[in-house]
KOLSE-674714 format. One record per residue (C-alpha): residue number from 0; residue in one letter; chain; x, y, z. Coordinates in steps of 0.001 Angstrom, whole numbers, always signed. Example, Ala and Ser with C-alpha at 12.3 -4.5 7.8 and 13.67 -1.06 7.14 Angstrom:
2
   pos   code   unit         X         Y         Z
     0      A      A    +12300     -4500     +7800
     1      S      A    +13670     -1060     +7140
***
This chain:
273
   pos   code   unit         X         Y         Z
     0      X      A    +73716    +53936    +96099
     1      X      A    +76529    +53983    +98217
     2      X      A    +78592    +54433    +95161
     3      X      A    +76669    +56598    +93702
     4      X      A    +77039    +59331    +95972
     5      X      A    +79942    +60701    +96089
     6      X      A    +80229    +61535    +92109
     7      X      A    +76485    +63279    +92505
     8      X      A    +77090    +67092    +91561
     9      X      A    +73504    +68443    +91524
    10      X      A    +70582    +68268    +93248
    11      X      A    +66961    +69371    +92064
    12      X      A    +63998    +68978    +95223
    13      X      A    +61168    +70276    +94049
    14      X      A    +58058    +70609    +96468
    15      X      A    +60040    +69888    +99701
    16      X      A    +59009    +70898   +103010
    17      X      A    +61542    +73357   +104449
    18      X      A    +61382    +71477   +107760
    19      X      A    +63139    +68366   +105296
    20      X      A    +66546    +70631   +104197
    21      X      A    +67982    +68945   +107663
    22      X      A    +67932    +65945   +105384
    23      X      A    +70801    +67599   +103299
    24      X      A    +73288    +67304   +106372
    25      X      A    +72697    +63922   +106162
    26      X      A    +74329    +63347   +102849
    27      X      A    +76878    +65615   +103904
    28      X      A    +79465    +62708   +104467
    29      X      A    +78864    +61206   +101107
    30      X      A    +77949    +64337    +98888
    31      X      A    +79707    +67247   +100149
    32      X      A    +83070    +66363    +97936
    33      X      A    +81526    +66942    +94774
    34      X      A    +77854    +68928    +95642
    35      X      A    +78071    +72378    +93088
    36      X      A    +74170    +72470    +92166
    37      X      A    +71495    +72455    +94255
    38      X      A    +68032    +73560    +93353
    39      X      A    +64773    +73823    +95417
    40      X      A    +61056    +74719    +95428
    41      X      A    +60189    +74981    +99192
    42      X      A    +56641    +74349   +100730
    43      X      A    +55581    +75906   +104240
    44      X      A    +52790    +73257   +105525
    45      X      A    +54050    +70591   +107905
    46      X      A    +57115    +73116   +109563
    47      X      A    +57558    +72577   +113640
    48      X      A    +57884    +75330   +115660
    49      X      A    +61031    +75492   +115815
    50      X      A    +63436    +78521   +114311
    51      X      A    +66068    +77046   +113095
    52      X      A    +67329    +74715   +110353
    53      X      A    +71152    +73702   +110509
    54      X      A    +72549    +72526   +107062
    55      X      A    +75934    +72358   +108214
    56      X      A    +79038    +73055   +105408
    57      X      A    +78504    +73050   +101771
    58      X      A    +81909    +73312   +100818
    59      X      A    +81665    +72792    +97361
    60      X      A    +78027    +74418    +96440
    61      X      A    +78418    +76879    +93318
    62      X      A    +74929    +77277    +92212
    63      X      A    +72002    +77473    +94687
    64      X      A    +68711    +78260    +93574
    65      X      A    +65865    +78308    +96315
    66      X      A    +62011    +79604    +96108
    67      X      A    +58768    +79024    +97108
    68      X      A    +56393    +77490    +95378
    69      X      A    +54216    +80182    +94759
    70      X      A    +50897    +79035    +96346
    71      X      A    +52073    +78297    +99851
    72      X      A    +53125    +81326   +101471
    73      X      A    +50246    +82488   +103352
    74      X      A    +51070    +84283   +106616
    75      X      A    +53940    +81528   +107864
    76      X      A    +57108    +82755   +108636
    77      X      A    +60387    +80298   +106972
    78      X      A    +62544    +78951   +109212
    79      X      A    +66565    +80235   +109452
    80      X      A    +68312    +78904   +108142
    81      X      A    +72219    +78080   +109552
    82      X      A    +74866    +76696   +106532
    83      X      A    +77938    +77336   +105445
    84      X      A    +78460    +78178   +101658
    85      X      A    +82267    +79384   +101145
    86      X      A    +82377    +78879    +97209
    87      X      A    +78952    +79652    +96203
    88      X      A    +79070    +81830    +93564
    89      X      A    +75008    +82415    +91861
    90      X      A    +72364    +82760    +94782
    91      X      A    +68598    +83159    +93550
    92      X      A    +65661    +83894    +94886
    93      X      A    +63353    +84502    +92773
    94      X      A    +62264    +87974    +91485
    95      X      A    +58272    +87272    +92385
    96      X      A    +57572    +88160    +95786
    97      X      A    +55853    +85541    +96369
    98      X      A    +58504    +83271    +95890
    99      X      A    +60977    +85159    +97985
   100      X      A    +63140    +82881   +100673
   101      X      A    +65257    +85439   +102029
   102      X      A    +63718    +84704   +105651
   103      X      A    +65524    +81889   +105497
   104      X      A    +68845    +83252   +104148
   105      X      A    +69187    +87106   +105511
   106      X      A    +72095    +85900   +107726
   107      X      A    +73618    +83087   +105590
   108      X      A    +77525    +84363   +104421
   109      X      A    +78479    +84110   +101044
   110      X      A    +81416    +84987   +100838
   111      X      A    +82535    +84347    +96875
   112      X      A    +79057    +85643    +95650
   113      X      A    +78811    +87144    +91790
   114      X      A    +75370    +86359    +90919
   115      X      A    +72487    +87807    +92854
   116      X      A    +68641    +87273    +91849
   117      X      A    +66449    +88644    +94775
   118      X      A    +63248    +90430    +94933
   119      X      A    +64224    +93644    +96586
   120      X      A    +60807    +94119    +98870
   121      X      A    +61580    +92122   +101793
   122      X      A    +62800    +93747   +104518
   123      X      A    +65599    +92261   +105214
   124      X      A    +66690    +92750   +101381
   125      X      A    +69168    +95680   +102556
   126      X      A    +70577    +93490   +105631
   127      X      A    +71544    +90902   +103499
   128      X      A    +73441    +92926   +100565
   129      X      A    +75253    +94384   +103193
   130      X      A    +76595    +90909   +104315
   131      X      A    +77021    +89571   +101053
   132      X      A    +77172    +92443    +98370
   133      X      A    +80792    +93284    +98538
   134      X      A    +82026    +90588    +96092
   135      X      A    +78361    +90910    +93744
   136      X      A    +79283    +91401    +90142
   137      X      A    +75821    +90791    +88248
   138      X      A    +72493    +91627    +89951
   139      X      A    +68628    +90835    +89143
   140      X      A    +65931    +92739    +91666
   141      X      A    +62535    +93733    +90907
   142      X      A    +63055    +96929    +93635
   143      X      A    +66293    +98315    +94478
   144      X      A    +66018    +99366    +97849
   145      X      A    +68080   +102739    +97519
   146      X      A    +70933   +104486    +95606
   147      X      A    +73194   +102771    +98821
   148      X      A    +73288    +99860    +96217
   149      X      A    +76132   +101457    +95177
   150      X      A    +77989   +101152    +98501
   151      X      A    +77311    +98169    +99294
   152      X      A    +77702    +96381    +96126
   153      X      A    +81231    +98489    +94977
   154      X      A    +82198    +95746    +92145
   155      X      A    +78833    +95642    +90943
   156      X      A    +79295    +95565    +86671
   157      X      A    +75813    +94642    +85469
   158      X      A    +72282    +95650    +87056
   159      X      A    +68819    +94140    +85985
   160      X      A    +66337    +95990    +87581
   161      X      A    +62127    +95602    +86825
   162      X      A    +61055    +98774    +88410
   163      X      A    +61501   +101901    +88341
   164      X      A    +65544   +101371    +87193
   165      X      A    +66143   +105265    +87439
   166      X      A    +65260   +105067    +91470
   167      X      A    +68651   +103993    +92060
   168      X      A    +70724   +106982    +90140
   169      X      A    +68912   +109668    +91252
   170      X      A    +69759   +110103    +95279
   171      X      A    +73406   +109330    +94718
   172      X      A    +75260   +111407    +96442
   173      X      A    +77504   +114267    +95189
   174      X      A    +81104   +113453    +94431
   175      X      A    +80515   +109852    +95413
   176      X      A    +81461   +107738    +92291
   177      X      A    +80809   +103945    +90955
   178      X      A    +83835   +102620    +88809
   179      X      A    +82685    +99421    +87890
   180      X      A    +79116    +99060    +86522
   181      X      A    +78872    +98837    +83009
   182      X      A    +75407    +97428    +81631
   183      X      A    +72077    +98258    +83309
   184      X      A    +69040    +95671    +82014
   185      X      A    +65855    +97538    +82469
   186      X      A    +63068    +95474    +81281
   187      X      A    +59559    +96995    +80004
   188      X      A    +55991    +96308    +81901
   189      X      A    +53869    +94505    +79642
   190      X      A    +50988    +96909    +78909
   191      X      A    +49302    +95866    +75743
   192      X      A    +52159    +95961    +73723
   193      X      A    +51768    +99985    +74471
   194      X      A    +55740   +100879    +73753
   195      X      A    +54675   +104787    +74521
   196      X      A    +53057   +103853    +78208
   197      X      A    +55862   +100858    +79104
   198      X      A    +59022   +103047    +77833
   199      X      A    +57809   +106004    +79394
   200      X      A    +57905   +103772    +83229
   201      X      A    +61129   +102514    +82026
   202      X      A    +63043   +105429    +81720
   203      X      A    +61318   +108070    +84128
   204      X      A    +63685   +110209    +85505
   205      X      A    +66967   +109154    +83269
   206      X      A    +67584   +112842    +82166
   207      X      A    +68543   +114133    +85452
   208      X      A    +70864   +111112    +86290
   209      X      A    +74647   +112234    +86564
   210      X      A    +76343   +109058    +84678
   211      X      A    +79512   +111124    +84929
   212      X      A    +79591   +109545    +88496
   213      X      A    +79365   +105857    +86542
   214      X      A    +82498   +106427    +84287
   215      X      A    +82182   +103127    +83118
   216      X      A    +78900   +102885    +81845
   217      X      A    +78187   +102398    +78277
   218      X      A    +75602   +100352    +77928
   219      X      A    +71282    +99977    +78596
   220      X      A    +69766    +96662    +77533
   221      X      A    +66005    +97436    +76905
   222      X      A    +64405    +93579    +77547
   223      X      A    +60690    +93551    +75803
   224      X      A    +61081    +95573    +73269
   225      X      A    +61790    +92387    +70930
   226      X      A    +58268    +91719    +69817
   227      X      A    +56808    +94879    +70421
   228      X      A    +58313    +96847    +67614
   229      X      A    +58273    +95360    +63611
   230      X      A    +60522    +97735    +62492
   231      X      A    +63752   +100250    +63409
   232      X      A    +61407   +102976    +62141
   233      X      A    +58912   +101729    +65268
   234      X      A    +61642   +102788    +67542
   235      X      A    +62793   +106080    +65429
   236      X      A    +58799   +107159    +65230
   237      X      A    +58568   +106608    +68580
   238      X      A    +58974   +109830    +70783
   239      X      A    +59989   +108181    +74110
   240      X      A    +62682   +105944    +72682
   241      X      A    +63874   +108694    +70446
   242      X      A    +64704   +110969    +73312
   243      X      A    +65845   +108443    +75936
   244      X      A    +68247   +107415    +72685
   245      X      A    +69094   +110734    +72545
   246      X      A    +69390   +111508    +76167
   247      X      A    +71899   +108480    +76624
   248      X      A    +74250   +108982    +73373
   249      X      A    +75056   +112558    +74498
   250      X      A    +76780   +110418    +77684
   251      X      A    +78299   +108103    +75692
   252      X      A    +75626   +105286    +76310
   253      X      A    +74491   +103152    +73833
   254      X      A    +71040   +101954    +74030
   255      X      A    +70271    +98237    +72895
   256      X      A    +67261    +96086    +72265
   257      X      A    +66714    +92888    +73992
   258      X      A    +68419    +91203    +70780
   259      X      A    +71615    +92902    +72137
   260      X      A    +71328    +95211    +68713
   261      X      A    +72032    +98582    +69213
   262      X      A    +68744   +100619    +68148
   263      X      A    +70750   +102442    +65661
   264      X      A    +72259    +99547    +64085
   265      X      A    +69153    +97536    +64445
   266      X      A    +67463   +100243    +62097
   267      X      A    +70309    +99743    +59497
   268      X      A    +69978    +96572    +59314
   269      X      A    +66036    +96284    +58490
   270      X      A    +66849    +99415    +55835
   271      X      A    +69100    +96943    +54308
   272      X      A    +66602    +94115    +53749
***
């Protein structure tokens, strides 16, 4: 085992108390060298009293992925947790609420952060992208918290949002600008396979979005559509796709299924079967 060790470069703990992380410190000695993965699925029974839980340096840690499993929230409160993590680079969360860790996280530093998945209702969601949005490049919430995204996430180039993805455009400020983000991910609410209901939640409130201020923007990634929709006439004969098409192109946008196909193209290429 001894051997062993040092060459381990991920780590999956699924089910794990939180109280039990201190056991990561120590393997520090031994694992810390080569460490880049670690992914775990947290439980709340058995925790102590106590507030804290210090990990100590995870100099190597690229990829962390940390939840809860989903049917042990209740009304406990997760621990703090106290770790250093200089080179992590993809953080997630969880987008489910009820998987949401960032208790435990809301004043961890990452300071080389691209890759944010979060669930955007916690309280302490706008805390922590003020700490640790400045270097974000790629972004998955369910709720954006406000159009201040846009401050404190300034390199931000690609936004997946499940609610309401317009909420973050509208209350931007005049004159204030966003250089960098270039594909927003909306994805549909699964209402019966309903495309009229679901697009119509998706893209509320698009037409009176400035994108001028986004002079970078060219793309929106519809996800659900694949499925819902047999044909490119589905999306031509549908009146709520048909004018957020329209309503993006005369911007510049191009609007694309969850294939990556642009709807226009898409259409093409069924005519041509």
């Amino acid at each position: 085992m001894s051997r062993l060790l040092p060459k381990l470069t991920s780590l999956v703990y699924l089910d794990a108390p939180l109280i039990d992380l201190r056991q990561f410190k120590l393997l520090n000695p031994a694992v810390v060298p080569n460490l880049q993965t670690i992914d775990v699925r947290l439980l709340l029974h058995g925790q102590s009293g106590r507030e804290t839980v210090e990990l100590g340096a995870l100099s190597e840690l690229a990829y962390f992925r940390c939840r809860l499993e989903t049917s042990s929230r209740h009304a406990q409160r997760l621990h703090t947790l106290i770790l250093d993590l200089p080179n992590l680079t993809t953080f997630s969360m969880g987008v489910q609420e009820s998987e949401d860790t960032l208790d435990a996280f809301c004043t961890v530093r990452m300071p080389s952060l691209t890759h944010l998945q979060l669930c955007g209702r916690h309280p302490k969601t706008e805390e922590f992208l003020r700490l640790n949005g400045e270097t974000l490049k790629v972004l998955e919430i369910f709720n954006t918290p406000s159009s201040a995204l846009w401050t404190w996430c300034p390199h931000l180039e690609h936004l997946r949002v499940y609610d309401d993805p317009a909420s973050v455009f509208k209350s931007l400020p005049g004159g204030q600008g966003h250089s960098f983000l270039s594909k927003l991910y909306p994805n549909l609410p699964v209402l019966n396979s309903n495309i009229e209901k679901a697009m119509l939640l998706a893209t509320d409130g698009f037409e009176f979005v400035d994108f001028s201020q986004f002079p970078n923007f060219r793309g929106v990634h519809i996800r659900g559509l694949r499925g819902r929709t047999r044909s490119g006439r589905d999306i031509k004969k549908n009146p709520t796709c048909d004018s957020f098409g329209m309503c993006m192109k005369k911007w510049g946008i191009v609007v694309y299924d969850g294939s990556g196909t642009p709807w226009r193209e898409r259409a093409q290429i069924r005519r041509g079967r």
